[in-house]
KEFITI-505558 format. One line per 8 residues: their letters; for each residue x, y, z of C-alpha. Coordinates in Angstrom, 1 decimal. Layout:
residues N
a) X:Y:Z | ...
This chain:
residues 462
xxxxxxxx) 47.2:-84.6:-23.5 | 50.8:-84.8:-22.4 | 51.0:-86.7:-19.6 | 48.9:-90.1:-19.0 | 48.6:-91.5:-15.9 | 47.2:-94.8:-14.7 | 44.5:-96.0:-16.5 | 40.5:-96.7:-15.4
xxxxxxxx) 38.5:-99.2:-17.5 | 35.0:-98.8:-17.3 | 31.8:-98.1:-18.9 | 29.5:-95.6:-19.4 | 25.5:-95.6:-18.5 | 24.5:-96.5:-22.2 | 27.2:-100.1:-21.8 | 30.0:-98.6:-24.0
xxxxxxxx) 33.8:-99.3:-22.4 | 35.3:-96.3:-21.3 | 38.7:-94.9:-20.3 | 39.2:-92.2:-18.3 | 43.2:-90.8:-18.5 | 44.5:-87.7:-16.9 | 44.5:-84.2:-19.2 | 41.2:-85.7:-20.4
xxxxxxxx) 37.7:-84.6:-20.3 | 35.8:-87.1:-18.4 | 33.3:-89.2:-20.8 | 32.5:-91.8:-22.5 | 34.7:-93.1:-25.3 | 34.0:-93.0:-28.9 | 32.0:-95.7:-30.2 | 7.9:-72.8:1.5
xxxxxxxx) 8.3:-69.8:2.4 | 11.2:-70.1:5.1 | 11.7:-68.6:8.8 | 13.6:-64.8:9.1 | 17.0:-64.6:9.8 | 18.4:-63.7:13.4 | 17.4:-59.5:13.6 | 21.3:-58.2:13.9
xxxxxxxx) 22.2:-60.4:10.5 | 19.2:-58.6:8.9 | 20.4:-55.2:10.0 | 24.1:-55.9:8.7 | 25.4:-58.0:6.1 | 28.2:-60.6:7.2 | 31.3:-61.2:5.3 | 32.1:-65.0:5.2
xxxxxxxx) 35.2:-66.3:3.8 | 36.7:-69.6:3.8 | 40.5:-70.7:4.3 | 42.0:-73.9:3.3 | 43.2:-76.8:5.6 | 46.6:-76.9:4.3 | 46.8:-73.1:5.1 | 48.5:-72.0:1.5
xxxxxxxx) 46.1:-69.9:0.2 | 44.1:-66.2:0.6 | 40.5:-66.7:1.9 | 38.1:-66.8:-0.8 | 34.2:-65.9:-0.9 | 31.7:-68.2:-0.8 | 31.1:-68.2:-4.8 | 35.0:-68.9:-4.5
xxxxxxxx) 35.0:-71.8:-2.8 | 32.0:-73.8:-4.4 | 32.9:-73.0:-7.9 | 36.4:-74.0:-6.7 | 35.7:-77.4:-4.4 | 38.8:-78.5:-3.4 | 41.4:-75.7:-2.7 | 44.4:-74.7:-5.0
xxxxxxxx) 46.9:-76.0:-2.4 | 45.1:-79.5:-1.8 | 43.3:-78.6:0.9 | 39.9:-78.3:1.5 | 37.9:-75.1:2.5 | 36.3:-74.4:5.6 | 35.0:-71.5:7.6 | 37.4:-68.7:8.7
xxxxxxxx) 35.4:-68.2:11.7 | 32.6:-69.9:13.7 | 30.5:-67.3:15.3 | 28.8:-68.7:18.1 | 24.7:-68.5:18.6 | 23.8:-66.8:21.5 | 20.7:-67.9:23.8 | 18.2:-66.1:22.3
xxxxxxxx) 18.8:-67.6:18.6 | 18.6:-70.9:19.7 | 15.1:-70.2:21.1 | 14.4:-68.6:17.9 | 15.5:-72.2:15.7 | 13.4:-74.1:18.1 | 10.3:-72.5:17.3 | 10.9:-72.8:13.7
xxxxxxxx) 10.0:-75.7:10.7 | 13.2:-76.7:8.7 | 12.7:-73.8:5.7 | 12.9:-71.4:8.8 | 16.3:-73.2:10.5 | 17.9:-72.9:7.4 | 17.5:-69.4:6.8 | 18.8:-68.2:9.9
xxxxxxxx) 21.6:-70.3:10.0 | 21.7:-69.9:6.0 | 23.0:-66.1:7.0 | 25.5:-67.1:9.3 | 27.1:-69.5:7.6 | 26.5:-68.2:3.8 | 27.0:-64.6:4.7 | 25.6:-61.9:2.7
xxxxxxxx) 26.5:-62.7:-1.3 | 23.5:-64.2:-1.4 | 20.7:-61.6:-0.4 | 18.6:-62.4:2.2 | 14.9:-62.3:1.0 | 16.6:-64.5:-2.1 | 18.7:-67.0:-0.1 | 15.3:-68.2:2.0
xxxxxxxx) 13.5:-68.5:-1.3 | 16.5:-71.1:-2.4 | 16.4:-73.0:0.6 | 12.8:-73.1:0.4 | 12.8:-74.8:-3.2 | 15.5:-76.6:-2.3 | 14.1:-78.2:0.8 | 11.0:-78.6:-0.2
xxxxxxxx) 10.5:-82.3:1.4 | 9.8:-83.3:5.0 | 12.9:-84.7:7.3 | 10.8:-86.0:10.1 | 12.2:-87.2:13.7 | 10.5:-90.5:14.5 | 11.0:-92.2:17.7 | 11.6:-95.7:17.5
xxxxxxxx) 12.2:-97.2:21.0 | 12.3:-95.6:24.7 | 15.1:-92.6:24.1 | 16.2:-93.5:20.3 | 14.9:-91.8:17.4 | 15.8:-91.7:13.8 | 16.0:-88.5:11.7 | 14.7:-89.4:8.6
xxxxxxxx) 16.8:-88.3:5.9 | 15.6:-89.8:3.1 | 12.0:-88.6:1.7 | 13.8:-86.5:-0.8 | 14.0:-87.4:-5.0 | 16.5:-89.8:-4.7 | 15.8:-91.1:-1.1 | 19.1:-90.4:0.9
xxxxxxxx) 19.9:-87.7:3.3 | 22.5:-86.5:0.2 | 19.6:-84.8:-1.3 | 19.8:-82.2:1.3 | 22.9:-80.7:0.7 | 23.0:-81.5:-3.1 | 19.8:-79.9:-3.7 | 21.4:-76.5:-1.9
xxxxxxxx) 24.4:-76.5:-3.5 | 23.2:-76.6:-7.4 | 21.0:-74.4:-6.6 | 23.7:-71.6:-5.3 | 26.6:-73.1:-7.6 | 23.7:-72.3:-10.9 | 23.6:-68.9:-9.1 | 26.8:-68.0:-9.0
xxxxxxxx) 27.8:-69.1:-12.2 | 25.1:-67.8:-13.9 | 25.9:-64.1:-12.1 | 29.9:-64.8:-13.4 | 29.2:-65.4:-16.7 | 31.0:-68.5:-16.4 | 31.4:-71.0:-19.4 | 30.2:-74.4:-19.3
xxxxxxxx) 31.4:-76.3:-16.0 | 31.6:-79.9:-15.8 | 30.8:-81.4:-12.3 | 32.5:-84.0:-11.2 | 31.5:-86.5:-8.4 | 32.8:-90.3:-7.5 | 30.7:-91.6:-5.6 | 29.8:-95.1:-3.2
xxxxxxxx) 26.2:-94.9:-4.0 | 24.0:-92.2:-3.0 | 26.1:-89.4:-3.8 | 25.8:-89.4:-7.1 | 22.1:-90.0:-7.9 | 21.5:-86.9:-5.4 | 23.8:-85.0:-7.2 | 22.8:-86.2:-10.6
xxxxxxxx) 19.1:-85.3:-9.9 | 19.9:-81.9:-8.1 | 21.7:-80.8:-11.1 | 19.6:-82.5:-14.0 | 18.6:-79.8:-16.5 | 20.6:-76.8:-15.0 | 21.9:-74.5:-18.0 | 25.6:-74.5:-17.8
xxxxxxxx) 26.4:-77.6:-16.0 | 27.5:-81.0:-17.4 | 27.2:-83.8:-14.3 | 30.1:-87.1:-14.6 | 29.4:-89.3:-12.3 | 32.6:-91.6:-11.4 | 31.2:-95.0:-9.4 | 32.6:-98.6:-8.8
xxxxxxxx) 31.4:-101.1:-11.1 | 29.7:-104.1:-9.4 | 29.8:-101.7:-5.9 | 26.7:-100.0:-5.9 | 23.0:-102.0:-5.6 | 20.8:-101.4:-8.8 | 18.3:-99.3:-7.5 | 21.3:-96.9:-7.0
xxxxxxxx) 23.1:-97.5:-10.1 | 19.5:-97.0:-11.6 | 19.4:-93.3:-10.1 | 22.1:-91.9:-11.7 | 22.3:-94.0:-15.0 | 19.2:-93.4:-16.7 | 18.8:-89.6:-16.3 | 20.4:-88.8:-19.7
xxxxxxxx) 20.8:-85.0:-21.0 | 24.0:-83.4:-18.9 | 24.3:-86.6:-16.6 | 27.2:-89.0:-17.7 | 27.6:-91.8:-15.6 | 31.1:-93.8:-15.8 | 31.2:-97.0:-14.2 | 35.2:-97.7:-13.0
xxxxxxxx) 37.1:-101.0:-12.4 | 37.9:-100.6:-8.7 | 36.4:-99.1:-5.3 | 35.1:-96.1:-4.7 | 38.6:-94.8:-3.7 | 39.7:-95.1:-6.7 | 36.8:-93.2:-8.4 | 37.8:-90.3:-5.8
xxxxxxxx) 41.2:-90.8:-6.5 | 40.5:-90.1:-10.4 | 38.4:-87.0:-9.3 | 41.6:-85.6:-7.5 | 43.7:-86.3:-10.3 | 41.3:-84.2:-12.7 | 41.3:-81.2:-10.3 | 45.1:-81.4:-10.0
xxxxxxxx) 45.8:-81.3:-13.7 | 45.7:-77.5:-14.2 | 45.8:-78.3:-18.1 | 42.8:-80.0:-17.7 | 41.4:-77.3:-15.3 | 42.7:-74.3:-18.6 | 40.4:-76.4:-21.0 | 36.9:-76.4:-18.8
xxxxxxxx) 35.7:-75.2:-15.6 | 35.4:-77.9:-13.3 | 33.7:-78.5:-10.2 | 33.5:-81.4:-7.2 | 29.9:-81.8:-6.0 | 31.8:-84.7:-3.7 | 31.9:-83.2:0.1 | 35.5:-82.0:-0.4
xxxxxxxx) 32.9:-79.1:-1.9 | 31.4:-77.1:1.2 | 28.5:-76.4:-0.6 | 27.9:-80.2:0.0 | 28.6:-80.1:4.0 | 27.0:-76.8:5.1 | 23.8:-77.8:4.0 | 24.1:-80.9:6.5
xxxxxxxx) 24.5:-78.4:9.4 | 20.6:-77.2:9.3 | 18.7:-80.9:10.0 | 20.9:-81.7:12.9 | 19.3:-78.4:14.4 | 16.0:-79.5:12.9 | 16.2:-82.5:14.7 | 17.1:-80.8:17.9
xxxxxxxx) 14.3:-78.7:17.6 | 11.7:-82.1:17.4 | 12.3:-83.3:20.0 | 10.0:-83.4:23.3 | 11.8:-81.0:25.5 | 15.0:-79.8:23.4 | 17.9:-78.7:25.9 | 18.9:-75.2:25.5
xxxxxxxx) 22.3:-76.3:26.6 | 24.8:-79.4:27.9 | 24.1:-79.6:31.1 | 21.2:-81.4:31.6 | 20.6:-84.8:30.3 | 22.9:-85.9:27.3 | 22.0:-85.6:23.7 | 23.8:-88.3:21.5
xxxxxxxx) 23.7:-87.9:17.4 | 25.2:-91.3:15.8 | 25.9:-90.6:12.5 | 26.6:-93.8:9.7 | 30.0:-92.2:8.1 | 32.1:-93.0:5.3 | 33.6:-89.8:3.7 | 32.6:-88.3:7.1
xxxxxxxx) 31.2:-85.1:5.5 | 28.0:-85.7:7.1 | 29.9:-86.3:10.7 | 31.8:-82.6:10.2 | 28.5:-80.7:9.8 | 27.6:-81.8:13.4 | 31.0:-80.7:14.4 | 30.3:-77.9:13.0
xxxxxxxx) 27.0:-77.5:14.3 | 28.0:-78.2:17.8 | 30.9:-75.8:17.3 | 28.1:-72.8:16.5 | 26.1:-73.7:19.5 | 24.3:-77.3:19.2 | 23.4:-78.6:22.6 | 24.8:-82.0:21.8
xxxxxxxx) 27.0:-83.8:24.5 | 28.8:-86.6:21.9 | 29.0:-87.4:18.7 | 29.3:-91.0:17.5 | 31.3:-92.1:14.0 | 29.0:-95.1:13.2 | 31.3:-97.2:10.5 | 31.1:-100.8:9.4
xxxxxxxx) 34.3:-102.2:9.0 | 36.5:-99.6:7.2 | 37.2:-98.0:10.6 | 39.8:-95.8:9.9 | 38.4:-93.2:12.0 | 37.4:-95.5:14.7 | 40.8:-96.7:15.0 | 42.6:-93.4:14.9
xxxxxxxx) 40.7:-92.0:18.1 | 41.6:-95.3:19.8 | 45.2:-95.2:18.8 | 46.3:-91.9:17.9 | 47.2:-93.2:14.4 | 45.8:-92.1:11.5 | 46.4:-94.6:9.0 | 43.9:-95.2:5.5
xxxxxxxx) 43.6:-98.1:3.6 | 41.9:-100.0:0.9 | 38.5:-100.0:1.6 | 36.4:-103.2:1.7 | 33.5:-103.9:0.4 | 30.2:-104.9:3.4 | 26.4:-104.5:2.4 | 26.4:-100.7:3.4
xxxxxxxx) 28.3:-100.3:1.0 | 27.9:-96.3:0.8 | 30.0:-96.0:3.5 | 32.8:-98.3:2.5 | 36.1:-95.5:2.3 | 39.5:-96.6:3.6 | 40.2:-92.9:3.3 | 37.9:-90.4:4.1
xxxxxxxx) 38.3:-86.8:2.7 | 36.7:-85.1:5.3 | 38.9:-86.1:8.1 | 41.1:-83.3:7.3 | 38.6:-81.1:8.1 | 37.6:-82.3:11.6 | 41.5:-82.1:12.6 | 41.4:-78.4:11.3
xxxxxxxx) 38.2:-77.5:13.2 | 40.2:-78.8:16.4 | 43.4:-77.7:15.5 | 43.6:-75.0:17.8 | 43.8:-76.8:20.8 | 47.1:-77.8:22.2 | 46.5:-81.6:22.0 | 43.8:-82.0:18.9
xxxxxxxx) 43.1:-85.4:19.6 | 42.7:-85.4:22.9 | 39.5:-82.8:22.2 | 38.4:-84.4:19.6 | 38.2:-87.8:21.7 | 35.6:-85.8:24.0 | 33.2:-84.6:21.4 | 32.9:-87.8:19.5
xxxxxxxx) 33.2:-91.7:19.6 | 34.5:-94.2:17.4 | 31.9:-97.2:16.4 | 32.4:-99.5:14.2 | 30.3:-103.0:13.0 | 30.5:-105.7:10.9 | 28.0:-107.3:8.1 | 26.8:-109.8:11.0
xxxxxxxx) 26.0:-107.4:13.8 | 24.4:-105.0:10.8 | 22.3:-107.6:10.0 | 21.5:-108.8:13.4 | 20.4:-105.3:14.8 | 18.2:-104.7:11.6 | 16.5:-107.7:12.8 | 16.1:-107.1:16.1
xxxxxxxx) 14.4:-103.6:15.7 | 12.4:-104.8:13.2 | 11.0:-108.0:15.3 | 11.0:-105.3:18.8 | 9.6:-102.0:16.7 | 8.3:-102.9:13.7 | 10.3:-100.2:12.2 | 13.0:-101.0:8.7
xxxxxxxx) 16.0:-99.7:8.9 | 18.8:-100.1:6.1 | 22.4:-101.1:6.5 | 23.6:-97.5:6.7 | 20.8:-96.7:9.6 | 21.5:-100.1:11.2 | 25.2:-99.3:11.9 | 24.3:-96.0:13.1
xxxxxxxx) 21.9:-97.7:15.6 | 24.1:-100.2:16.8 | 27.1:-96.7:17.7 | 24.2:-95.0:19.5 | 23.3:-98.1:21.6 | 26.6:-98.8:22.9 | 27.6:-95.2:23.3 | 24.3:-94.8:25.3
xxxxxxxx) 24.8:-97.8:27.5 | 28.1:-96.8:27.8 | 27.6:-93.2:29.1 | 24.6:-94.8:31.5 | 21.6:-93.4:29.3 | 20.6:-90.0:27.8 | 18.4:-89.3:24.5 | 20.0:-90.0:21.1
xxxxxxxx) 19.1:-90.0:17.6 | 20.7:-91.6:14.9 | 20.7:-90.4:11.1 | 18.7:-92.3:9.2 | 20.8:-91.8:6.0 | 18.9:-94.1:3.3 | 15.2:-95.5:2.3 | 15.2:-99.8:3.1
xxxxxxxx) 13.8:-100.2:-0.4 | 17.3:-98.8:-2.1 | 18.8:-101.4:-0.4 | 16.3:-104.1:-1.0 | 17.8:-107.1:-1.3 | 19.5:-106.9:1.6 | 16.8:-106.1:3.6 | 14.9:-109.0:1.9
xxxxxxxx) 17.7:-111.7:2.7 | 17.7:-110.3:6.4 | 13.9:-109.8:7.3 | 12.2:-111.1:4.8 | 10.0:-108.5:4.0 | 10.4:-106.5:0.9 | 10.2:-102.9:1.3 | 8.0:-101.0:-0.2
xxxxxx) 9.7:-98.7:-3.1 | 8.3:-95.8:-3.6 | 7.9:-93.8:-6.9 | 11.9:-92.9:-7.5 | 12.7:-96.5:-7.2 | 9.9:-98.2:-9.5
């Protein structure tokens, strides 16, 4: 190692101190069958390939770009091109279940390395849980994202991409890759589980010590096997600054593969494009386009991964009028569509805590996606609002739909409620949903202190 950098104290998941220094390998110290594809992408295969945001660098394929995660110039991949849906495949997705929604956008956006017939039978494994659309007051519903293994919509996406990632490397040949994932929370239990047991991969999974409740911290550090969990002095921006000091040391990079399975990866944010259509699809009378009455997602955001797939999927043809960037009180985003001014900063620490980032990664690619319009922000300002909400008014609104509805949201949900109200009221009305991002009982305490009701946990959690 020739060139330490600043150093992280922590400890691993069995309680031993750690240090994680750059050049390094990151670990502890010594001591259903699913729906056809749209008919002219099953009569010709489509050639996907993804560019950078920073723009210095050749496209790359799709195995490319997950095996890759963040790009060799810094940037972070996305699509070369969007092709739009036409009228007739959104009827098509409308009539079908999830498995069938993601195999027919699973072609468009995957293109054709993975073959068809074999692509639908990974997304069906992979997604092999329900996402329900519950509605929870007049015009509001919640997408339930977290019935999957580790109960938080980041089993989605993280289930898809170790399933195509093992595919890919296992096709290349490749040696031993080490994944790599910081995470706030829920990130790296869903990543953690999705790749537990898969030949070839070791999982390290960087989180803030003290930071994360312990029915998270209990995901992710009892697995064992090729899961190392690392706990860090700091905030999670400092676990994802470690991560982007690993995959910038190209010694490091000589010595093992490495991987991100953070959303700088696409595999983790394309994933996220196939429930906001599912959702769509659920409800009572799904608009076919814009123009009638509006359709509002809120979305509770902190690396804003989850926020760019709806971009995204509004870009390929979702009939969504607005967007809403739910945040508690690290409002970077928020305050840059207010202002103009982009401008990160430490992140502080509130009780949904999963979303606490003072500088999200993904925010590069929502400029990119816009980038071809003469004022960016200006565009960007029409397809999405900025929302943001302290502890109190979290805490308030989980309250108040539990004492109205009956129905539990947790802190990441309650944010995302409180966005969609006001952007509702202040757009006079429509139909939104809001992503309901976690299960209450992973965030039981709080929900406890608040309600005073314990949620139930359900197996993962007991």
């Amino acid at each position: 190692m020739r060139r330490p950098c600043r150093r992280q104290a922590g400890r691993s998941s069995h309680g031993r101190r750690v240090r994680v220094l750059r050049g390094r390998r990151l670990r502890p110290a010594r001591g259903a069958a699913a729906g056809a594809g749209c008919a002219r992408h099953r009569r010709r295969g489509v050639n996907v390939r993804f560019v950078s945001t920073a723009g210095r660098t050749s496209p790359v394929t799709l195995a490319e770009a997950l095996l890759e995660g963040p790009a060799s110039d810094g940037g972070l991949f996305v699509p070369e091109r969007l092709e739009p849906l036409g009228a007739g495949d959104l009827a098509l997705l409308r009539s079908q279940p999830l498995t069938g929604i993601s195999a027919i956008l699973g072609r468009r956006l995957y293109g054709s390395e993975v073959p068809e017939d074999e692509l639908a039978e990974l997304l069906g494994d992979a997604l092999d849980f329900p996402i329900p659309l519950t509605p929870i007051e007049s015009g509001i519903h919640c997408l339930e994202l977290f019935h999957g293994p580790t109960l938080a919509f980041k089993d989605v996406a993280s289930r898809v991409m170790a399933r195509l990632m093992a595919r890919f490397a296992t096709a290349a040949g490749d040696a031993e890759t080490t994944v790599i994932v910081a995470t706030s929370g829920d990130t790296g239990s869903a990543v953690a589980h999705a790749f537990t047991g898969v030949a070839g991969f070791r999982v390290c999974v960087l989180y803030p010590d003290g930071l994360v409740t312990e029915a998270q911290r209990r995901l992710f550090t009892t697995l064992g096997g090729n899961v190392t969990a690392v706990a860090v002095e700091g905030t999670f921006d400092d676990c994802q600054s470690l991560a982007r000091e690993a995959f910038a040391d190209g010694e490091l990079r000589r010595q093992r593969p490495l991987a991100s399975a953070n959303s700088i990866n696409i595999g983790r944010l394309l994933p996220q494009v196939f429930y906001y259509f599912h959702a769509w699809a659920q409800l009572p009378s799904p608009p076919l386009d814009d123009g009638g009455e509006p359709l509002v997602f809120s979305t509770p955001s902190g690396n804003f991964g989850n926020l760019t797939a709806g971009l995204i999927a509004k870009r390929i043809g979702l009939p969504v009028s607005r967007f809403v960037a739910a945040t508690n009180v690290n409002d970077v985003v928020p305050a840059y569509l207010r202002s103009g001014d982009y401008a990160p900063r430490g992140s502080v620490a509130t009780i949904s805590n999963a979303m606490d980032v003072g500088n999200p990664s993904n925010f590069a690619r929502i400029v990119h996606l816009y980038s071809s319009a003469g004022e960016p922000l200006e565009h960007i300002r029409r397809d999405l609002a900025g929302r943001s909400f302290d502890d109190d008014a979290t805490r308030r609104a989980m309250r108040d739909v539990h004492d109205r509805t009956g129905y539990l949201l947790d802190p990441h949900t309650a944010v995302g409620y409180l966005g969609l109200k006001a952007e509702l009221e202040a757009q006079g009305g429509g139909t939104g949903v809001v992503l309901a991002t976690a299960h209450p009982a992973k965030f039981a305490e709080t929900v406890q202190a608040t309600i005073g009701i314990d949620p139930s946990p359900p197996p993962a959690l007991q």
